[in-house]
C-alpha positions as CSV (number, residue, x, y, z in Angstrom):
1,X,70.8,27.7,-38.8
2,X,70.6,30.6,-37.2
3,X,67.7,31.7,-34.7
4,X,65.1,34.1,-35.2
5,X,62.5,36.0,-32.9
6,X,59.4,34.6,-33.3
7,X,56.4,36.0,-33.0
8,X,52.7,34.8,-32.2
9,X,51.5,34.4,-36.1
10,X,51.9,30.6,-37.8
11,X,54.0,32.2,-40.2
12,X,56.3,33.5,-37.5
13,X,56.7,30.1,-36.6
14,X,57.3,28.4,-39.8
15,X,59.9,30.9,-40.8
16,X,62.0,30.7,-37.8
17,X,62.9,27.4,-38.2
18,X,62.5,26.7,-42.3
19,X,65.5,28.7,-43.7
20,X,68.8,27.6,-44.6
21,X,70.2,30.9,-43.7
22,X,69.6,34.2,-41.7
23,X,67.7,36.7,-43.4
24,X,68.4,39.3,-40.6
25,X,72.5,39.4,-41.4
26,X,74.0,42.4,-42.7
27,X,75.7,40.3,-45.3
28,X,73.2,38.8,-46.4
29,X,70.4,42.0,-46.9
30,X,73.5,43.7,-48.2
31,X,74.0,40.8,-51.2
32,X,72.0,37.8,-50.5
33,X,73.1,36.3,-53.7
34,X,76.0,34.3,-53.0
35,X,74.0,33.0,-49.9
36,X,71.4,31.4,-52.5
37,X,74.0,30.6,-54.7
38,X,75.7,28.3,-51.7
39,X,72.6,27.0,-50.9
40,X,71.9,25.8,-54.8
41,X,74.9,23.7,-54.7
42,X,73.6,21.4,-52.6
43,X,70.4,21.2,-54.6
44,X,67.5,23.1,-55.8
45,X,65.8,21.9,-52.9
46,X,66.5,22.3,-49.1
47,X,64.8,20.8,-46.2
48,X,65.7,22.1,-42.9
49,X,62.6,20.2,-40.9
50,X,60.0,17.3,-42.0
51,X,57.5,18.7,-43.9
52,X,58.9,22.3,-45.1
53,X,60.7,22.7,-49.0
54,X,62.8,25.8,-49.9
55,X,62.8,25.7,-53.2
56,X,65.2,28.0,-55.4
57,X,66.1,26.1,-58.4
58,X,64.4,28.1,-61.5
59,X,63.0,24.7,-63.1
60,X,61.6,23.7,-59.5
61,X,59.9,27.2,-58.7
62,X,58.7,27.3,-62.0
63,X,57.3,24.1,-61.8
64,X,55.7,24.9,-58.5
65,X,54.4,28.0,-59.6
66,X,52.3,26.2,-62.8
67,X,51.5,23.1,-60.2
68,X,47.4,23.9,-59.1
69,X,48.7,21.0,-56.4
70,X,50.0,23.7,-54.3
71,X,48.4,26.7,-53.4
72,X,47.6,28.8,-50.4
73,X,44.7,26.0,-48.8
74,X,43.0,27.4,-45.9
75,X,44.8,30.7,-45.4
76,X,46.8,30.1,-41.9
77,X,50.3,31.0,-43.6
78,X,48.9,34.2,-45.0
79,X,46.6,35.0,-41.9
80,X,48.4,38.8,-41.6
81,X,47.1,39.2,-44.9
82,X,43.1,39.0,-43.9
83,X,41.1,41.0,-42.4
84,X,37.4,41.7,-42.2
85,X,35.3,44.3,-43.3
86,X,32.8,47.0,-41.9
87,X,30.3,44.3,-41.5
88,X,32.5,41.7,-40.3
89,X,32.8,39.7,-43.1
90,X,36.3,38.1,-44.0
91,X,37.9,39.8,-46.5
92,X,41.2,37.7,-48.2
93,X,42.7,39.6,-51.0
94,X,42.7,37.6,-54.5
95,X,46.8,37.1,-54.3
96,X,46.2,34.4,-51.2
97,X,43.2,32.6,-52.4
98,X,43.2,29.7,-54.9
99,X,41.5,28.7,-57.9
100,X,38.2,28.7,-58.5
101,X,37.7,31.6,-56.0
102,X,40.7,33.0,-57.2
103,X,40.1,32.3,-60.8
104,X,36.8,34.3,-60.7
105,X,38.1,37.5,-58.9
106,X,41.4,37.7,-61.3
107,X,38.8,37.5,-64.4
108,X,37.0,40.7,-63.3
109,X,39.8,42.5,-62.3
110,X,41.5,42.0,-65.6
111,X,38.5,43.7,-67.8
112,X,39.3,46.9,-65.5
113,X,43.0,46.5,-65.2
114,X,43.9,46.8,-69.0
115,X,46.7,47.4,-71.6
116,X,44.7,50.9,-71.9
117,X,45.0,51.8,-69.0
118,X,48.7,51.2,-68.0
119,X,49.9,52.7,-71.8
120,X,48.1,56.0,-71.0
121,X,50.4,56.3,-68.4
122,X,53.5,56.6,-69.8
123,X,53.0,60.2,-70.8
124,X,52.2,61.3,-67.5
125,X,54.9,59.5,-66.4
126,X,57.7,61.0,-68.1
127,X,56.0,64.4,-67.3
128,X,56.7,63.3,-63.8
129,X,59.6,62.2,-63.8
130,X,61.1,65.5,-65.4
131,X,59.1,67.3,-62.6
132,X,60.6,64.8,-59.6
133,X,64.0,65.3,-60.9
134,X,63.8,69.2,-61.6
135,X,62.3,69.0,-57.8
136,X,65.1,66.9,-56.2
137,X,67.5,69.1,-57.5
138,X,66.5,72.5,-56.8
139,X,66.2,71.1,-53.4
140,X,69.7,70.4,-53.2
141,X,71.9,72.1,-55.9
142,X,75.1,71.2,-54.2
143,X,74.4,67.7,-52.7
144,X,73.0,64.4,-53.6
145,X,69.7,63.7,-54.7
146,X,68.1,60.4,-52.9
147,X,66.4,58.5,-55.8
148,X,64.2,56.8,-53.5
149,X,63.1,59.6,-51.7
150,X,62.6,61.5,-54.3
151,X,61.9,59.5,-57.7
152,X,61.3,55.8,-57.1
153,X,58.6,56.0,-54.3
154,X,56.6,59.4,-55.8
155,X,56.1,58.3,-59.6
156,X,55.6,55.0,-57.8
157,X,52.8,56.3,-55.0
158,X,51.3,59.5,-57.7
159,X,51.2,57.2,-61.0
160,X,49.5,54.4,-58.9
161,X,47.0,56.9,-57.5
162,X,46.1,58.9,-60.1
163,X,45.0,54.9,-61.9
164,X,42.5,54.2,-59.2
165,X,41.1,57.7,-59.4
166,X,41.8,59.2,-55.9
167,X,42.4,63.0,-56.0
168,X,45.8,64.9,-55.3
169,X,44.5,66.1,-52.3
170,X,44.3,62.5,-50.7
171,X,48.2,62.4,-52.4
172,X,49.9,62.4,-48.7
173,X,47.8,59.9,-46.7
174,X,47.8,57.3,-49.4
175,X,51.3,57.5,-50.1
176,X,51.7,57.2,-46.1
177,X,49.2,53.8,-46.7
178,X,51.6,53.2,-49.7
179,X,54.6,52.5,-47.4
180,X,52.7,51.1,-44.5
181,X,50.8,48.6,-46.6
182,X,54.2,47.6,-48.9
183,X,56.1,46.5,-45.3
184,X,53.5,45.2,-44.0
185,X,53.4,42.4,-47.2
186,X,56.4,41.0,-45.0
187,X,55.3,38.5,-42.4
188,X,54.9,39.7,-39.2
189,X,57.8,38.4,-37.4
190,X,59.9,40.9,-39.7
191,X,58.0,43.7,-38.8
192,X,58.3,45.6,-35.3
193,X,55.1,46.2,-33.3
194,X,55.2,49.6,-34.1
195,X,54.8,48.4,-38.2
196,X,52.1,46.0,-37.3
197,X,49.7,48.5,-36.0
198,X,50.4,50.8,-38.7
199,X,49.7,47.9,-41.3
200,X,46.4,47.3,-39.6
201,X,45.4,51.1,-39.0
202,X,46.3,52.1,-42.5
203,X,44.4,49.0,-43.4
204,X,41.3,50.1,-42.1
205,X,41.3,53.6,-42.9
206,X,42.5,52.8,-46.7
207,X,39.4,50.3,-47.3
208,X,36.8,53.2,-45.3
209,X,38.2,55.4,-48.1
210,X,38.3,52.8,-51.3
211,X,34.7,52.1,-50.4
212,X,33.7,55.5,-50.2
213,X,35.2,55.8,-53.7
214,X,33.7,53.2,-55.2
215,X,30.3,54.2,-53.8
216,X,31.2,57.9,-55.6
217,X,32.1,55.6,-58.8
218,X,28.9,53.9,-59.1
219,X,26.9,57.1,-58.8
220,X,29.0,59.4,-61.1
221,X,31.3,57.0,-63.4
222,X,35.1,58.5,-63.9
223,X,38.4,57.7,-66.5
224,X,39.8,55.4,-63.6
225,X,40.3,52.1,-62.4
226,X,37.7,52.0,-59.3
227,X,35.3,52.5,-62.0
228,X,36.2,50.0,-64.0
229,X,36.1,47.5,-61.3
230,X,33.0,48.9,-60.4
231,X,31.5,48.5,-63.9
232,X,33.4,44.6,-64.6
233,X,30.9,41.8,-64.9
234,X,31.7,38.1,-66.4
235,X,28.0,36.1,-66.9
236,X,26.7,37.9,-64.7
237,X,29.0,37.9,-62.1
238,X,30.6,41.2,-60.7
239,X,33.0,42.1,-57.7
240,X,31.4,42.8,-54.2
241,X,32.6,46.0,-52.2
242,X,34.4,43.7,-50.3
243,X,36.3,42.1,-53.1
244,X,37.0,45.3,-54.8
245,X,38.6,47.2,-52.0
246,X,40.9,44.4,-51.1
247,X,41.8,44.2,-54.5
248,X,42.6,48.1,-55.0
249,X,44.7,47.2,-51.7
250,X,46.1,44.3,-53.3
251,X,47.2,46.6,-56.5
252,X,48.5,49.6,-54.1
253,X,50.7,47.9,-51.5
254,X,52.1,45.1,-54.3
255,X,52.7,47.8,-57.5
256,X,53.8,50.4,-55.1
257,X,57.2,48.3,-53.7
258,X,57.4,46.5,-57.0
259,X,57.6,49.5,-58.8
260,X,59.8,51.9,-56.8
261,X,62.6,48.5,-56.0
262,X,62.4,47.6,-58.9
263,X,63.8,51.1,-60.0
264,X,66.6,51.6,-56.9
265,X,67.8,48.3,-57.9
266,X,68.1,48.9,-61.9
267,X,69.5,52.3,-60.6
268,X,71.8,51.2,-58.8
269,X,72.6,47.7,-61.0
270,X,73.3,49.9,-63.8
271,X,75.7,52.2,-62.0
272,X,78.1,49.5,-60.1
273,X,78.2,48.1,-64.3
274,X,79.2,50.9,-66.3
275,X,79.6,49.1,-69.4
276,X,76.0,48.6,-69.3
277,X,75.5,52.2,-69.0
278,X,77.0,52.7,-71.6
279,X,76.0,50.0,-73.9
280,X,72.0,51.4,-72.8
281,X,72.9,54.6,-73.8
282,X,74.1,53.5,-77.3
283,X,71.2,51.8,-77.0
284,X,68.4,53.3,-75.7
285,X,65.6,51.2,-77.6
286,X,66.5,48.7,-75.6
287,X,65.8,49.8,-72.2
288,X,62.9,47.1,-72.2
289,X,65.8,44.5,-72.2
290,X,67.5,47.0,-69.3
291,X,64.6,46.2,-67.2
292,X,64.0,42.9,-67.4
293,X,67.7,42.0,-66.8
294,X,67.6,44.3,-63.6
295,X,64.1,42.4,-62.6
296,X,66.4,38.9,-63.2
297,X,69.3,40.5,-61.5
298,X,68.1,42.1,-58.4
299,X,64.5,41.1,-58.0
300,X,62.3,43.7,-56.3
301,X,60.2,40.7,-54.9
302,X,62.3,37.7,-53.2
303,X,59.7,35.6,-51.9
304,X,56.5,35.3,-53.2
305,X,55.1,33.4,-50.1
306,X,54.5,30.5,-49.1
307,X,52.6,27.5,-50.7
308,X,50.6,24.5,-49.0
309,X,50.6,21.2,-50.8
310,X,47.1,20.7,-51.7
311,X,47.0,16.9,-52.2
312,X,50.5,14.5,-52.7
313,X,52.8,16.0,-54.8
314,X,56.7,16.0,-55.7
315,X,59.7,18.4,-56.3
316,X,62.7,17.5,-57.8
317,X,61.7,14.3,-57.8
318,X,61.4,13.9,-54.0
319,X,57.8,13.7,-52.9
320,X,55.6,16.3,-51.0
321,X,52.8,15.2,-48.7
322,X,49.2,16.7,-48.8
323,X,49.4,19.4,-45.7
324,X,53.5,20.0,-46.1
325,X,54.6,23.6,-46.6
326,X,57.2,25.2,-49.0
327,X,58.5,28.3,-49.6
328,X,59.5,29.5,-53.2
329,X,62.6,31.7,-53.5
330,X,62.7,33.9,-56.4
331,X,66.1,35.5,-55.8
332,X,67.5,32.5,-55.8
333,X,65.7,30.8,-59.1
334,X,67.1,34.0,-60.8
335,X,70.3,33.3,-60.0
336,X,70.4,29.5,-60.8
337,X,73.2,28.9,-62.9
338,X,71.3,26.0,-64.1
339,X,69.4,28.5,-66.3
340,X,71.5,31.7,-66.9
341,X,75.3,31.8,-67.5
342,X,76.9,33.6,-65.6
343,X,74.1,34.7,-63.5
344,X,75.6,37.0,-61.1
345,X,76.9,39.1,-64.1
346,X,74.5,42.2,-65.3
347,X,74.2,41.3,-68.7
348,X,71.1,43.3,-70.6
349,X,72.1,41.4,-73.8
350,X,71.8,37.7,-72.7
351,X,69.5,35.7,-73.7
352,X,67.9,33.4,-71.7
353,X,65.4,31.2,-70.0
354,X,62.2,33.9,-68.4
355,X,63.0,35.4,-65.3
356,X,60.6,34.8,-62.1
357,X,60.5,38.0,-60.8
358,X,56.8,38.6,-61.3
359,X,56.3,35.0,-59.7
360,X,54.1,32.7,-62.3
361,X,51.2,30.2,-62.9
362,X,48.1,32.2,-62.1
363,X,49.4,34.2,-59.4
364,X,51.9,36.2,-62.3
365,X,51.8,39.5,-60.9
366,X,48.8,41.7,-62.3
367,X,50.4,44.9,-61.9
368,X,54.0,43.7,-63.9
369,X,52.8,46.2,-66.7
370,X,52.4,49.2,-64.5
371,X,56.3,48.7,-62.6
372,X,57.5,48.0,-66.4
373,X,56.5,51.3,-68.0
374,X,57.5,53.2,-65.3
375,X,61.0,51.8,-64.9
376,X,61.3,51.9,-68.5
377,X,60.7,55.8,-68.0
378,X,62.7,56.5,-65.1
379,X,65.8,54.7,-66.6
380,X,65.4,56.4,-70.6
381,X,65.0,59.9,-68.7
382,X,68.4,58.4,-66.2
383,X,70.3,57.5,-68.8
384,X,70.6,60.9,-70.5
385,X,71.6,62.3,-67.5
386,X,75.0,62.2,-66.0
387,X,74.8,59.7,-62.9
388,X,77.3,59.4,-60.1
389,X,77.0,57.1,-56.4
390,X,77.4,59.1,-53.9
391,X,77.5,56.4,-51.9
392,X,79.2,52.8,-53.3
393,X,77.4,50.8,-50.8
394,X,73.6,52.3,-50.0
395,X,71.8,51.0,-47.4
396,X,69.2,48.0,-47.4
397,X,65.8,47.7,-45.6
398,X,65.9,45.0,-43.0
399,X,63.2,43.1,-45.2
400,X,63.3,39.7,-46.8
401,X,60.0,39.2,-49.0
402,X,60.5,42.7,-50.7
403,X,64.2,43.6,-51.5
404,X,64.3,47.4,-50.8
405,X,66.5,49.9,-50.2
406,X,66.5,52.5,-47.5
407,X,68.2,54.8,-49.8
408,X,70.1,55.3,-52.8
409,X,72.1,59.3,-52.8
410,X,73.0,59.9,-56.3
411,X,74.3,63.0,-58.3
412,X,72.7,63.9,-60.9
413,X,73.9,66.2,-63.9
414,X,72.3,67.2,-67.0
């Protein structure tokens, strides 16, 4: 195995000597598929020290996923992740805790974060997408347009936004939290120095301004999401300032990578197979089944952490000790050809077993509805366009837990 630099965080630690491969070659970030795909031959489990899993068998993560025996225990792998507030308290973001804490916060951000409120979107969000396009190309009428620059991360960044209620004004410095926030999900021996402390500034000045907001909310009530979380109650029980600003964090860092991968990679999935191009646009009721091949494909999200084993447990029928670690692949569980044929084939007609990209159990992704209807958008409005790489081979971020890439020039016509 290849060596990493390490830095000074448990998880830094743990990663450097866990994998079965190096996350930081070219080959790899490029496709890491057939790296996971090697790696599943020898078992859906792989142990490179005592005490740490990799798990990337689709049965085994799912497994994992559903098992309440592992979870995230005291917080040391996800330490990067908390932070405290104005009045020192710790704050831990509902994604990293465990059931019941984890079980009660979920509860009360579901009454706010609703079927309403996603669906409304989609109007605006075709709007948008008309205007990001129209935009992009009167900016360069000759050249390439960069999806990611100027599709995936703006419906991505505005559509987000406009949910929790922030004005346009504030557009530019929360999109600037946006990107800061989405790297900073990868743990911090990915991330340069320079990354760190613009994770933790944007931190802080993102939850000054969410709880500003939500004070605003609970004097004058608005049509958004910070007032909905402001107004959720269960027996009772309602969210504290604390708990609500790290969950609007939770839902802006997480949905905004989610979301804008999630649409470079279908982009780009569905231009490298042009008969599935063409079979969407003879199909274009089906661009629901468009997206979640591309989620199974190319997942947006690779690893969705790591887990602790809460008490004695086993995978794959070899047994896990209270206190051992393992890290769940998703990438490579949607890729198992133990549960899709052919699974490095882009194949929006197959039918098979539920892809993982939203991870599972109780930490399923809240905001999967929100990255579906806008993909769904951005790929219909795509699709009736005339597409073309300009560039057969676009660059990756040098990321691991989020699958990203730097950019993605296309022509567009039509």
């Amino acid at each position: 195995m290849t060596a990493m630099t390490t830095g000074e965080t448990p998880e830094s630690d743990i990663f450097a000597q866990i994998l079965p491969f190096d996350p930081f070659d070219p080959a790899f970030q490029a496709d890491p598929y057939p790296t996971y795909r090697k790696m599943l031959e020898s078992g859906p489990v792989a142990s490179e020290v005592p005490g740490v899993s990799v798990v990337g068998g689709h049965k085994e993560v799912t497994a994992v996923l559903r098992d309440a025996r592992f979870g995230h225990g005291d917080g040391s792998l996800v330490a990067s992740q908390i932070t405290h507030d104005a009045d020192g308290n710790l704050v831990r973001p509902f994604i990293f805790m465990d059931p019941p804490d984890h079980t009660r916060i979920r509860s009360l951000v579901n009454k706010a974060f609703t079927a309403r409120h996603i669906e409304r979107l989609r109007p605006r969000a075709h709007k948008l997408m008309s205007e990001l396009i129209d935009a992009a190309r009167a900016a360069s009428p000759e050249g390439p347009i960069d999806l990611m620059a100027s599709v995936a991360y703006p419906i991505a960044t505005t559509l987000i936004r406009e949910m929790l209620g922030a004005p346009a004004e504030d557009h530019d410095r929360i999109a600037r939290w946006s990107a800061a926030l989405g790297r900073g999900l990868d743990p911090d021996f990915l991330l340069t120095p320079e990354e760190i402390q613009l994770r933790d500034t944007s931190r802080m000045e993102f939850e000054a301004y969410f709880s500003d907001l939500a004070d605003q909310r609970r004097a004058e009530p608005a049509e958004d999401l910070v007032t909905e979380l402001v107004q959720a109650e269960e027996e009772g029980d309602k969210l504290t300032k604390s708990e609500l600003v790290a969950a609007c964090r939770v839902m802006l860092a997480a949905g905004y990578v989610a979301t804008a991968n999630l649409i470079g990679n279908a982009v780009l999935a569905l231009l490298r197979n042009p008969d599935q191009l063409d079979w969407f646009r003879s199909h274009p009721d089906k661009v629901d089944a468009v997206v979640e091949e591309a989620l199974r494909y190319d997942s947006p999200v690779q690893l969705p952490g790591t887990r602790l084993a809460l008490e004695d447990a086993e995978i794959a029928g070899r047994p896990v000790k209270q206190g051992e670690i393992v890290v769940l692949l998703l990438g490579a569980a949607n890729h198992d050809p133990a549960a899709y044929d052919a699974p490095e084939r882009f194949d929006a007609t197959r039918a098979a077993a539920p892809h993982l990209a939203f991870s599972g159990g109780v930490h399923f992704c809240l905001g999967a509805p929100l990255a579906r209807v806008t993909a769904q958008v951005v790929l219909s409005d795509l699709a009736e366009r005339e597409l073309e790489l300009a560039d057969p081979n676009p660059p990756y971020a040098p990321n691991f837990v989020i699958r990203s890439l730097l950019s993605l020039p296309v022509h567009v016509r039509g």
